[in-house]
C-alpha positions in Angstrom: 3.3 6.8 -12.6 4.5 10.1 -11.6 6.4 11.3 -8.4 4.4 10.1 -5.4 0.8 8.3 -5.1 -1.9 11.4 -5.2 -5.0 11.0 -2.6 -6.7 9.9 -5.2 -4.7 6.9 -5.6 -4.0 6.3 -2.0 -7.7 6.5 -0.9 -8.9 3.8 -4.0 -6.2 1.6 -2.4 -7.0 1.9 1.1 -10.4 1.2 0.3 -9.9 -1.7 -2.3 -11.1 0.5 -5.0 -8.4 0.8 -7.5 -8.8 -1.5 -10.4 -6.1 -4.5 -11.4 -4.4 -2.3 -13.4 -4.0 0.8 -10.9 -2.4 -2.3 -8.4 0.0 -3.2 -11.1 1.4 0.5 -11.3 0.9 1.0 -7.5 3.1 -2.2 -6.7 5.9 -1.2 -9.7 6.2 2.1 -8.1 6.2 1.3 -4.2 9.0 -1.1 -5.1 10.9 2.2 -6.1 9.6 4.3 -3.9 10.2 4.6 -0.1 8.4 7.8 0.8 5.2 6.2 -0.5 6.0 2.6 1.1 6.1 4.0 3.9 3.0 6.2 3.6 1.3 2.9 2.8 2.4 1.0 5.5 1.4 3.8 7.9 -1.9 2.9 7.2 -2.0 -0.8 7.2 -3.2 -0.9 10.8 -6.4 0.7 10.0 -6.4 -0.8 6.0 -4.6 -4.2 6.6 -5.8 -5.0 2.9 -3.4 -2.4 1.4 -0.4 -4.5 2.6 -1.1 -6.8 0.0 0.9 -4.1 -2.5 4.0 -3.5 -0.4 7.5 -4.7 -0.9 7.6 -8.6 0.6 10.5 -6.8 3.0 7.9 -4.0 3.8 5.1 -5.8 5.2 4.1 -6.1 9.0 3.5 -9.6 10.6 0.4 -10.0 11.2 -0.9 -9.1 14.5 -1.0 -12.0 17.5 -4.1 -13.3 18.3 -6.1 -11.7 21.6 -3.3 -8.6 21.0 
């Protein structure tokens, strides 16, 4: 993968559209990559699935219940 995770990419993730494959590069280059960690993790609130790609040290507890 290139620089930083195009639209493209972000908005298959997001939406649980990106393939096994796309995941694989996804995680390999968030693990390298804080600008896009970050980016990702901005948008876990709204996408909670897309954590599942982040850094183990990157991820969000999960919310408390009746917060």
């Amino acid at each position: 993968m290139g620089a930083h995770l195009d639209e493209g990419r972000m908005q298959r993730l997001l939406h649980g559209q990106a393939n096994p494959a796309e995941l694989a590069q996804i995680r390999a280059h968030l693990a390298m990559c804080v600008r896009c960690t970050q980016r990702v993790r901005e948008w876990t609130p709204l996408f909670p699935e897309a954590a599942d790609v982040l850094p183990v040290g990157e991820r969000l507890p999960p919310p408390l219940p009746g917060v």
